[in-house]
NUPA-693303 format. One record per residue (C-alpha): z, y negated, x; residue in three letters. Coordinates in steps of 0.5 Angstrom, whole numbers. Layout:
N
{pz=Z; py=Y; px=X; resn=ala} $
...
This chain:
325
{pz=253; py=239; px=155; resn=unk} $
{pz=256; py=233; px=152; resn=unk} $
{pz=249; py=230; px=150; resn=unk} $
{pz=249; py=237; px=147; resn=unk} $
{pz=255; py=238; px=143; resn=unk} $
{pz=255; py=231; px=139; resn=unk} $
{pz=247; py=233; px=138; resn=unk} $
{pz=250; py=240; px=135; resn=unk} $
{pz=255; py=236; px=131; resn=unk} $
{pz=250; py=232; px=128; resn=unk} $
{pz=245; py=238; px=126; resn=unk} $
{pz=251; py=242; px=122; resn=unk} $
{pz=253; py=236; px=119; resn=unk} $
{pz=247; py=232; px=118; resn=unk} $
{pz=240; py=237; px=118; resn=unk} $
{pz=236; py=234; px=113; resn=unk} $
{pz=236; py=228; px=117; resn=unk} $
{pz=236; py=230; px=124; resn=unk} $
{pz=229; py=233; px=122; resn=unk} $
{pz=227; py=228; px=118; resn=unk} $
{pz=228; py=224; px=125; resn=unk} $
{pz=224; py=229; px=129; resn=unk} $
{pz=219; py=229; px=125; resn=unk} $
{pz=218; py=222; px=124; resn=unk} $
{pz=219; py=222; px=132; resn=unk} $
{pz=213; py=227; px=133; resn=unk} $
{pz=208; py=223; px=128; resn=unk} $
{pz=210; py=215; px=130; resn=unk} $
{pz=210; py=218; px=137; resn=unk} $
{pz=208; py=212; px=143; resn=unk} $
{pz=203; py=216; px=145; resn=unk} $
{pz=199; py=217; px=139; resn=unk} $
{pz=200; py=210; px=137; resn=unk} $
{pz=197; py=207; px=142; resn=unk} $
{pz=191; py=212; px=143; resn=unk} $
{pz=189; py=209; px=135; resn=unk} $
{pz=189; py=203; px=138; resn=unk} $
{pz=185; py=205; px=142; resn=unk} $
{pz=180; py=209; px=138; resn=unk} $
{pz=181; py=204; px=133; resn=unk} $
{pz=181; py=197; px=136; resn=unk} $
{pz=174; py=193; px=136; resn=unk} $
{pz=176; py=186; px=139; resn=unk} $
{pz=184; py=187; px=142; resn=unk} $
{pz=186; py=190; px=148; resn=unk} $
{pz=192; py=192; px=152; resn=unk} $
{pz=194; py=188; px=156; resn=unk} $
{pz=202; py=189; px=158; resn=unk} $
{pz=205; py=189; px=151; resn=unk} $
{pz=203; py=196; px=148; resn=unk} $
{pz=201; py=197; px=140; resn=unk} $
{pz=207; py=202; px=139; resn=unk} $
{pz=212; py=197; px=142; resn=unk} $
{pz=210; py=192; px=135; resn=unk} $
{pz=209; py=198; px=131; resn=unk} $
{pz=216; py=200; px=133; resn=unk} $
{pz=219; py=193; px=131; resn=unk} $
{pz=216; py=193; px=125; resn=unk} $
{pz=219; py=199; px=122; resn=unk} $
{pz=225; py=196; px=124; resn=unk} $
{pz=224; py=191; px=120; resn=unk} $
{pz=220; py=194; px=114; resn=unk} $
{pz=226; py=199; px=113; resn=unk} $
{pz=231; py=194; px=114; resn=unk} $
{pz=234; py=194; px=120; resn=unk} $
{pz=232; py=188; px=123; resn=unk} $
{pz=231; py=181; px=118; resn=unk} $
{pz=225; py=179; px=123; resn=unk} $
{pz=220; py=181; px=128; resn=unk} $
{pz=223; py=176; px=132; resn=unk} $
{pz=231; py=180; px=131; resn=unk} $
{pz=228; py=186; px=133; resn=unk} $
{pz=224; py=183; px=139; resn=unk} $
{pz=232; py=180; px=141; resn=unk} $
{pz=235; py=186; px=140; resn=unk} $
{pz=229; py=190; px=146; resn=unk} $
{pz=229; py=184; px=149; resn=unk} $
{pz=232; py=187; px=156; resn=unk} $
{pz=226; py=192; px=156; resn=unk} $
{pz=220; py=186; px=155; resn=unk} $
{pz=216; py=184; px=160; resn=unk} $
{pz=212; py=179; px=155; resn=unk} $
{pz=214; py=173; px=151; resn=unk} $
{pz=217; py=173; px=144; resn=unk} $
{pz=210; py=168; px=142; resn=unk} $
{pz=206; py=174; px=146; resn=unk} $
{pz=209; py=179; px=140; resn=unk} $
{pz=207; py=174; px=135; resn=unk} $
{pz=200; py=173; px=137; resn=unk} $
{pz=199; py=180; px=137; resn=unk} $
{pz=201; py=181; px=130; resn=unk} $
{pz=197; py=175; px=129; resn=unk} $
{pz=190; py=178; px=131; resn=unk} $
{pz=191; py=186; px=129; resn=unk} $
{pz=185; py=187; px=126; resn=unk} $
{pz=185; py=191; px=119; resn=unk} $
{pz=181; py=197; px=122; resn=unk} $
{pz=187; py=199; px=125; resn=unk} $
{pz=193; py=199; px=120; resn=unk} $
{pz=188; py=202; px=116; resn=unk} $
{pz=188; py=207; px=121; resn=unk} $
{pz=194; py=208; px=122; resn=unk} $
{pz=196; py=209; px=114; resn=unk} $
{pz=190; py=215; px=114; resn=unk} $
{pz=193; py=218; px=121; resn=unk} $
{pz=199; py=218; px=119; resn=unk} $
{pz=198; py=221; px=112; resn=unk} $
{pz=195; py=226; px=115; resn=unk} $
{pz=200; py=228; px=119; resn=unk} $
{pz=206; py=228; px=114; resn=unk} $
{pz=201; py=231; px=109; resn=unk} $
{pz=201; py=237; px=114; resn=unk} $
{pz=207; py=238; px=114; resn=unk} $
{pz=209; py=238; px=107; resn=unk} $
{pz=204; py=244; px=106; resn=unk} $
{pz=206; py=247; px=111; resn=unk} $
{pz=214; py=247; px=108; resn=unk} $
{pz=211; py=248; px=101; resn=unk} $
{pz=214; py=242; px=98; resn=unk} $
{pz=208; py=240; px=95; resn=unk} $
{pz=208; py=239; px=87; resn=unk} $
{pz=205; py=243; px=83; resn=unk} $
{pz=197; py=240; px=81; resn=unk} $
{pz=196; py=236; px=74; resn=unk} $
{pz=189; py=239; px=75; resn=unk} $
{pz=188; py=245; px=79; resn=unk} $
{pz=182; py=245; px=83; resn=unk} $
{pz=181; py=237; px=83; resn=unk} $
{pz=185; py=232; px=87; resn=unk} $
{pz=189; py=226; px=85; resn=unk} $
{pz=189; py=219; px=87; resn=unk} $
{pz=193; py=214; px=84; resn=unk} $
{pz=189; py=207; px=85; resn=unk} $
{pz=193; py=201; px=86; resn=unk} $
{pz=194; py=194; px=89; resn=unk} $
{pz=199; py=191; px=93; resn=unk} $
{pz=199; py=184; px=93; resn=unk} $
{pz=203; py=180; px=98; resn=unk} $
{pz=206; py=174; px=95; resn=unk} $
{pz=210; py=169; px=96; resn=unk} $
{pz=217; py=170; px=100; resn=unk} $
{pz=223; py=166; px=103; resn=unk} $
{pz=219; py=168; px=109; resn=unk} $
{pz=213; py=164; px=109; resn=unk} $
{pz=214; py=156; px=111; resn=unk} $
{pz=219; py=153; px=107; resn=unk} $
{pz=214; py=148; px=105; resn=unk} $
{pz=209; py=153; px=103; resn=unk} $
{pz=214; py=158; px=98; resn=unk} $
{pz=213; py=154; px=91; resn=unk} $
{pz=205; py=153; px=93; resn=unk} $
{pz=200; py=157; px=90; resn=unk} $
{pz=194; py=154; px=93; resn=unk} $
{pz=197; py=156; px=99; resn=unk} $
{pz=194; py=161; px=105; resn=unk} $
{pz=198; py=168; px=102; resn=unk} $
{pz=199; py=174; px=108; resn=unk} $
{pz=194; py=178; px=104; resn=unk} $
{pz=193; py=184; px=99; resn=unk} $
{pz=191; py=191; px=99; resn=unk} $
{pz=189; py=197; px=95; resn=unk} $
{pz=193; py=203; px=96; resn=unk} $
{pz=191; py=210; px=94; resn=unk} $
{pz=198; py=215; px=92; resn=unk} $
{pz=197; py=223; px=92; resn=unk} $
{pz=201; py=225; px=87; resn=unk} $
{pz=201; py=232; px=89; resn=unk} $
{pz=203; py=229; px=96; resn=unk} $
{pz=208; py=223; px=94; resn=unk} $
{pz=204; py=220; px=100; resn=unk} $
{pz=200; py=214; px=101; resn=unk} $
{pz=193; py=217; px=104; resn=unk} $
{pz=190; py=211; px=105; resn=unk} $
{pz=190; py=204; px=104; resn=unk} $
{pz=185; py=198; px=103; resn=unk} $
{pz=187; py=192; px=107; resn=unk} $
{pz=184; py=184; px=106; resn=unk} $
{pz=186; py=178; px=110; resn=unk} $
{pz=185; py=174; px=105; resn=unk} $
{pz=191; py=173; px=99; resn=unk} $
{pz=186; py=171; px=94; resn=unk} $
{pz=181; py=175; px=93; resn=unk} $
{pz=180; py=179; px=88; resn=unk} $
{pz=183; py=187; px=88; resn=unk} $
{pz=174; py=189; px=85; resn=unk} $
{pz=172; py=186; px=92; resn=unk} $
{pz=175; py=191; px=96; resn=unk} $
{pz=172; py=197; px=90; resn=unk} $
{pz=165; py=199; px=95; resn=unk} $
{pz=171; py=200; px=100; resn=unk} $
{pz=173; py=205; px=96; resn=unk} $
{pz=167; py=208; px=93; resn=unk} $
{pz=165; py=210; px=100; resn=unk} $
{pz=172; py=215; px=102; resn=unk} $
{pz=171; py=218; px=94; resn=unk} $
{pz=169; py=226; px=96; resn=unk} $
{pz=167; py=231; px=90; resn=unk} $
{pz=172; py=233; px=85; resn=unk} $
{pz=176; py=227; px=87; resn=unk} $
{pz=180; py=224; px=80; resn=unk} $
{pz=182; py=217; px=81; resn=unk} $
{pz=187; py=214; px=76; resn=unk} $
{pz=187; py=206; px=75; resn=unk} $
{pz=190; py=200; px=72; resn=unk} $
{pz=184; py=197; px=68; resn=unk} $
{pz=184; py=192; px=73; resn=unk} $
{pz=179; py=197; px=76; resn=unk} $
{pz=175; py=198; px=70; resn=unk} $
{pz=168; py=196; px=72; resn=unk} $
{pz=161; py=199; px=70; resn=unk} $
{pz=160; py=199; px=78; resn=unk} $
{pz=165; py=203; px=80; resn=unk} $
{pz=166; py=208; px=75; resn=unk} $
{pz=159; py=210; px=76; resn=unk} $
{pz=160; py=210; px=82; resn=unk} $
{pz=165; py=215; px=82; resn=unk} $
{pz=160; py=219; px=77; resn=unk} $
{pz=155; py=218; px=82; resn=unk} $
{pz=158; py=221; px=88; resn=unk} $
{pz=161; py=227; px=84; resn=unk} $
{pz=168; py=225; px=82; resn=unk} $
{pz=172; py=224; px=77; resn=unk} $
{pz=176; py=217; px=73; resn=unk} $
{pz=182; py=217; px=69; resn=unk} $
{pz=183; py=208; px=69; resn=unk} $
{pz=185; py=204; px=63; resn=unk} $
{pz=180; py=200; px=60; resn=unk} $
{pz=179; py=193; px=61; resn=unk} $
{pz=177; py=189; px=54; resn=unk} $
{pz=170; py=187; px=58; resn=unk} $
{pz=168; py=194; px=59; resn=unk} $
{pz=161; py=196; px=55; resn=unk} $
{pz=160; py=201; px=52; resn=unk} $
{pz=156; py=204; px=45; resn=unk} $
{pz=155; py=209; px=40; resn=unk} $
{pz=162; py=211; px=39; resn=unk} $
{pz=164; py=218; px=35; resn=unk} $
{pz=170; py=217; px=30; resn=unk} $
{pz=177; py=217; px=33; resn=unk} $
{pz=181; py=224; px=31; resn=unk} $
{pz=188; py=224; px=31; resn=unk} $
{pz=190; py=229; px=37; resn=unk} $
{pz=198; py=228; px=37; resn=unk} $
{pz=204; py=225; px=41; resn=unk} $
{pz=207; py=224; px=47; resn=unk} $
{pz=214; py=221; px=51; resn=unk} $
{pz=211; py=214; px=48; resn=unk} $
{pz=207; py=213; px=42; resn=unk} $
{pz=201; py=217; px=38; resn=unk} $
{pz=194; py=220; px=42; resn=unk} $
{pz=186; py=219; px=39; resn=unk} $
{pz=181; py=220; px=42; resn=unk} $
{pz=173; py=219; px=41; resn=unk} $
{pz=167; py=219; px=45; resn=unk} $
{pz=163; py=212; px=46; resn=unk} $
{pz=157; py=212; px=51; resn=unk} $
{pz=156; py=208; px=57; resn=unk} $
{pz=150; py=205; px=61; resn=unk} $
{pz=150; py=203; px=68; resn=unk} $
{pz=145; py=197; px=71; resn=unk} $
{pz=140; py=202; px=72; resn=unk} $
{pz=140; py=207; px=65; resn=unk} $
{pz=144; py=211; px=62; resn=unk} $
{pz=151; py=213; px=66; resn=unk} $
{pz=154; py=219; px=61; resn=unk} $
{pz=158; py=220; px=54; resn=unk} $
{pz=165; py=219; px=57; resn=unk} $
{pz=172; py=221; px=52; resn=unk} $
{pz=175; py=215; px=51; resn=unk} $
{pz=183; py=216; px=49; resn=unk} $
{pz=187; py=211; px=44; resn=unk} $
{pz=195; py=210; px=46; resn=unk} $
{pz=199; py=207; px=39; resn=unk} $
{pz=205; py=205; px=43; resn=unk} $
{pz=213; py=206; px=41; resn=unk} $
{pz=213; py=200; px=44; resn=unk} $
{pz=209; py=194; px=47; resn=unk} $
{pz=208; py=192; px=54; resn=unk} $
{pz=210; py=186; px=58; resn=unk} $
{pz=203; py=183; px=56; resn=unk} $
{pz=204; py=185; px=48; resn=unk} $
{pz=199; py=191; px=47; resn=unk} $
{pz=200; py=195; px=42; resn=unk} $
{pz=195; py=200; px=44; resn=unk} $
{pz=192; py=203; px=50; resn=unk} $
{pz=186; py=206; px=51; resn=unk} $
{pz=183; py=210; px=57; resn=unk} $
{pz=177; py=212; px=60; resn=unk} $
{pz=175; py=219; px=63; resn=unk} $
{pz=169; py=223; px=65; resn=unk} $
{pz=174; py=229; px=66; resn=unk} $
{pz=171; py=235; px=61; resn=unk} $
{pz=175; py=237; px=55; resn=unk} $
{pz=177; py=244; px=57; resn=unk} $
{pz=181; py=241; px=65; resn=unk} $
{pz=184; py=235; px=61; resn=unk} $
{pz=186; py=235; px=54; resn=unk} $
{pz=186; py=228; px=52; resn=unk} $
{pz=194; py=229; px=51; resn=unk} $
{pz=194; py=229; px=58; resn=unk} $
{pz=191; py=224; px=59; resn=unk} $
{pz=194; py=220; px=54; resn=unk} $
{pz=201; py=221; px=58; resn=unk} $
{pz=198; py=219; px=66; resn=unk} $
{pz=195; py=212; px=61; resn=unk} $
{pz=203; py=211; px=59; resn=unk} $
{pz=205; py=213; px=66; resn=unk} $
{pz=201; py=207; px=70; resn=unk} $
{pz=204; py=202; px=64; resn=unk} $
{pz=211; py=204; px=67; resn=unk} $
{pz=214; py=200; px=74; resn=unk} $
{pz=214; py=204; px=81; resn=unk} $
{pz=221; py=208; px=80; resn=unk} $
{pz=220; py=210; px=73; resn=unk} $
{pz=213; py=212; px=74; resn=unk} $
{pz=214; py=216; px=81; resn=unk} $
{pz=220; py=220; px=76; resn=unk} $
{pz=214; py=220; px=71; resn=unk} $
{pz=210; py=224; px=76; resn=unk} $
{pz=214; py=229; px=78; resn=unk} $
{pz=217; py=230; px=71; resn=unk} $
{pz=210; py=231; px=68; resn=unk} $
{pz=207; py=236; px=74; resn=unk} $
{pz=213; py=240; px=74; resn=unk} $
{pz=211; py=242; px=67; resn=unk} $
């Protein structure tokens, strides 16, 4: 009966984060996580210290709980039956497969229940899907060796690729890579073979390669992606003036691309004269798409090109601003 009152009062004056609890109880629940790791893992086993126990402790410490795997691993210390080295040495060896996993299961179950509460944004493109592309690289921190922390040669923790749903606000995929100074174009295969028909896949121009636009193209999806000063193209139509949007003015014109094996498409190539440069002194932007005329004004994709240029919090703002429209 106490247990009940106290839980009643949290319900009355808290809801909101009362379920919020819940849910994430239910997703991120012991059970489910070690049944990935199980389905999941090639090389690692389970021995005495179980993938939900890790998993547990460091969601303390990526939501600031804790300060460190070994600060969360003190304050359980009394229900552990393995070494903190033991905690380490299980971190060290998890293999990429499985934090993939674990970010596609769980997207998939969060996606779940913000359509079944109506909580989705409305579509930019009704009848397509977006999917924001970006990297993550992990740099330098305070929490690398001392030695290590001024040393760009260093071995770095590693980077990722993930991809946003912005209709979602949910990170439905990820594309991890151990190695910190590999290229973000060295994990695009990767990614080429997750797209499904009717996809639309925003990008910086970081991703702008014949290869992967094609590919894009040969599987039957769709791109919004910045332009890299390298991209080929030909034949291009003369620029006509379309219009403003929140950050400069908008042309547009139409060039030709040619892939390693022919001829790729006539794509739309939209041109940004910005009010502003950006942090690397452009004063225009131009940006690629197959998307035909009639699903995407060029005016629309002027102001998801101006989006990718703002940082995370401007550009989620952005996002919601823009689909709510």
């Amino acid at each position: 009966m106490i247990l009940g009152q106290v839980f009643e009062r949290f319900v009355e004056e808290s809801p909101i984060s009362v379920m919020v609890r819940g849910l994430l109880e239910t997703i991120l629940s012991p059970q489910k996580l070690d049944e990935l790791f199980e389905k999941s893992t090639q090389t690692q086993y389970t021995k005495e210290l179980l993938f939900s126990t890790v998993v547990e402790m460091m969601n303390e410490v990526a939501c600031g709980i804790r300060p460190s795997i070994h600060a969360a691993y003190q304050a359980k210390v009394s229900t552990m039956s393995v070494s903190v080295t033991s905690v380490y040495n299980k971190l060290n060896a998890m293999e990429s497969n499985v934090s993939a996993e674990l970010v596609r299961e769980t997207g998939a179950s969060m996606e779940a229940v913000v359509l079944h509460l109506k909580g989705k944004l409305p579509n930019w493109l009704p009848g397509y899907r977006l999917k924001i592309l970006d990297g993550n690289a992990i740099a330098a921190s305070e929490h690398r060796l001392k030695p290590l922390r001024t040393c760009n040669s260093a071995p770095l923790p590693g980077q990722s690729l993930v991809v946003l749903d912005p209709s979602l606000m949910l990170a439905v995929d990820v594309f991890p890579c151990e190695d910190g100074h590999a290229q973000e174009r060295s994990l695009l295969n990767k990614v080429l073979s997750t797209i499904e028909d009717d996809d639309v896949w925003v990008a910086d121009r970081n991703f702008c390669t014949l290869n992967f636009l094609s590919g894009i193209v040969a599987r039957a999806g769709y791109f919004i992606i910045r332009e890299h000063e390298c991209f080929p193209w030909h034949d291009a139509s003369e620029f006509r003036h379309i219009g403003l949007v929140e950050g400069g003015q908008v042309w547009e014109q139409t060039v030709k691309v040619s892939d390693n094996e022919g001829y790729l498409s006539t794509i739309r190539r939209v041109k940004v004269i910005l009010d502003e440069t950006t942090r690397d002194g452009d004063g225009e932007i131009f940006i690629l798409t197959n998307l035909f005329p009639q699903v995407a004004t060029g005016l629309l994709i002027a102001q998801i090109g101006v989006a990718s240029l703002r940082d995370d919090l401007n550009r989620n703002i952005f996002i919601v601003k823009v689909m709510k429209q």
